[in-house]
matplotlib code that plots the C-alpha trace (Angstrom):
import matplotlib.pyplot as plt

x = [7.5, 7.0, 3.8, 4.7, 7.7, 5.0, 2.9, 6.1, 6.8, 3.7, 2.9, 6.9, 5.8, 2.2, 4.3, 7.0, 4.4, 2.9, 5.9, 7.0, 3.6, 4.7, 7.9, 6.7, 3.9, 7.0, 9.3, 6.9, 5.4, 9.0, 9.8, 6.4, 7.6, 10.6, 9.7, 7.0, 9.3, 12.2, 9.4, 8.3, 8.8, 10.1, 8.9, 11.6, 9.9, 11.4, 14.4, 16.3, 16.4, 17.9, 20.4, 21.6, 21.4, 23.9, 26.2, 26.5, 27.1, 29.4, 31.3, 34.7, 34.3, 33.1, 34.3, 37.0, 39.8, 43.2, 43.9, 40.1, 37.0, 35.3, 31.1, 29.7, 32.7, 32.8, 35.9, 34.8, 37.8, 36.6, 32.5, 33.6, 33.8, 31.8, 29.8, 29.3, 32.4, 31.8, 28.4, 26.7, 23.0, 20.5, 17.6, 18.0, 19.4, 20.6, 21.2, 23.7, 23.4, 25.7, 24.7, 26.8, 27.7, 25.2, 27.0, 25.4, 26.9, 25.3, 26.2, 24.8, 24.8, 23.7, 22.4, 20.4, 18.4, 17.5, 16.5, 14.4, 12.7, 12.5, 9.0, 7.2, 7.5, 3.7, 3.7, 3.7, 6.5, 9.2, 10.1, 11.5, 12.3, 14.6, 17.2, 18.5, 21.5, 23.6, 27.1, 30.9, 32.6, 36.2, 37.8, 41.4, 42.0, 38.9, 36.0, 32.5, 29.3, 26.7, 23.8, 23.5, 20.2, 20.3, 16.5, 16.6, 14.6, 14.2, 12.7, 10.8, 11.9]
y = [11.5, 9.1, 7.4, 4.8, 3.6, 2.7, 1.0, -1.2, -1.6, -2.7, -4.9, -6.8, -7.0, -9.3, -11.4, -12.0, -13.4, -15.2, -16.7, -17.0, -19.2, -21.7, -22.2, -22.8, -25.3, -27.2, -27.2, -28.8, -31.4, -32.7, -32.7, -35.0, -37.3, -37.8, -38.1, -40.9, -42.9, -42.9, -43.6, -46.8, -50.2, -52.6, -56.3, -58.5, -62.2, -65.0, -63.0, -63.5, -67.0, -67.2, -64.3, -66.6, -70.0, -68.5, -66.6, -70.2, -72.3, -69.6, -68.8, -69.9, -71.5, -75.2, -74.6, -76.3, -73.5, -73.7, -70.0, -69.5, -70.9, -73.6, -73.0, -76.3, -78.4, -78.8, -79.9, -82.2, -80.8, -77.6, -78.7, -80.6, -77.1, -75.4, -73.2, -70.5, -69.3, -67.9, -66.8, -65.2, -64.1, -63.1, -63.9, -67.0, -70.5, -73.1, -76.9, -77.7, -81.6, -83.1, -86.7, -88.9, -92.8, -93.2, -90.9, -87.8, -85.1, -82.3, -79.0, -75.6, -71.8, -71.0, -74.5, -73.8, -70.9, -73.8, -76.4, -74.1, -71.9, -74.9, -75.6, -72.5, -72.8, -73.0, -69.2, -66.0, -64.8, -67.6, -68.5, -71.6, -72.8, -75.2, -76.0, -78.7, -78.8, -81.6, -80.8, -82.4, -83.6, -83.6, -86.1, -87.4, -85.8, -87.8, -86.0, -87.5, -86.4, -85.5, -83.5, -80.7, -80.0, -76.3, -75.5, -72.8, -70.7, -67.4, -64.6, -61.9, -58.5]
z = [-139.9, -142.6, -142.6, -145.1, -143.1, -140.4, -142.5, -143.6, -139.4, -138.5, -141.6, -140.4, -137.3, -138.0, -140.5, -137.5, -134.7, -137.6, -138.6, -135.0, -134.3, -136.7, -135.7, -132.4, -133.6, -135.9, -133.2, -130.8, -133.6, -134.0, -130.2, -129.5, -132.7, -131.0, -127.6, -128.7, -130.7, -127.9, -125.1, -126.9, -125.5, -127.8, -127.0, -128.5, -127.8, -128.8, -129.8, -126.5, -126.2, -129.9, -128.9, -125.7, -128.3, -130.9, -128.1, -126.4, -129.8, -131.5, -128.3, -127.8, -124.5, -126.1, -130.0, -130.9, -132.1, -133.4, -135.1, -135.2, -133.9, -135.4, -134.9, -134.8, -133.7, -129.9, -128.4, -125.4, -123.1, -123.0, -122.8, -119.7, -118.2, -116.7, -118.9, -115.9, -116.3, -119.7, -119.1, -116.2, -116.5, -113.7, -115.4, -117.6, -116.9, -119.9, -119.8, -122.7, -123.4, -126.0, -127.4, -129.3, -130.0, -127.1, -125.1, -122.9, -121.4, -119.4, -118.8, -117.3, -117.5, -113.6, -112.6, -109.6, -111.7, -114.0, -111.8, -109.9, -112.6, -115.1, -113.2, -114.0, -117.5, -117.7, -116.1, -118.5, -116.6, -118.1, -121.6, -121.8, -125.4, -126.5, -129.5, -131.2, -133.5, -135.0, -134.1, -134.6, -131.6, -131.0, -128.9, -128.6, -132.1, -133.5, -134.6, -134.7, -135.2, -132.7, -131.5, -129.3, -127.3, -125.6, -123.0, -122.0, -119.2, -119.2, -116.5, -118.7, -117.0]

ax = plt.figure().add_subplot(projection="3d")
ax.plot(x, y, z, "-o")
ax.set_aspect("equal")
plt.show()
């Protein structure tokens, strides 16, 4: 037999659980990193209601277009509309009012939601915020200027 071969065995064999126990303690460190980092709730605030602003005043649906959309111009045939079409949400309502030469025009994204929610804006569980941009209208091939006035009410989830 050869004693020192043993020696070498048993001397691999420590170093192999101790490299073993911190490969274990690694591999677990990185899985709880991970698993923290994907369980966490992200509050994104104010956020939303910008997010459902700019997908209403960049959208197609009341932009004037020719080869491209124009942001900022809306073309009154298509405001006249109905803004449901384009968007559907379960949780958030929108009256789009467009003002100018002493004009006003309304117009909604789920109507009844709005009317209906618009009175608990007071409560923690509604947002309600609301946007103003000036805005060039084109009618009959004219184009003026204008303002447009988004509120919108939101559930929080």
């Amino acid at each position: 037999m050869n004693r020192r071969g043993d020696f070498f065995l048993a001397g691999e064999f420590w170093m192999l659980l101790v490299r073993l126990f911190f490969l274990i303690l690694v591999a677990f460190s990185i899985f709880a990193v991970v698993s923290f980092g994907v369980n966490k709730r992200f509050d994104i605030g104010d956020v939303e209601e910008e997010v459902i602003f700019n997908a209403i005043y960049m959208n197609s649906c009341i932009n004037y277009e020719d080869v491209r959309i124009y942001p900022g111009v809306i073309d009154l045939k298509k405001f006249d509309k109905s803004l449901g079409e384009c968007f559907k949400g379960k949780n958030f309502g929108v009256r789009v009012s467009l003002r100018y030469e002493e004009k006003e025009i309304e117009n909604f994204v789920d109507k009844k939601f709005f009317e209906i929610e618009n009175r608990f804006c007071s409560f923690k569980q509604y947002r309600c915020s609301d946007f103003t941009v000036p805005v060039i209208v084109k009618e009959n091939d004219l184009f003026k200027y204008g303002r447009l006035k988004m509120e919108i009410v939101l559930k929080n989830a």
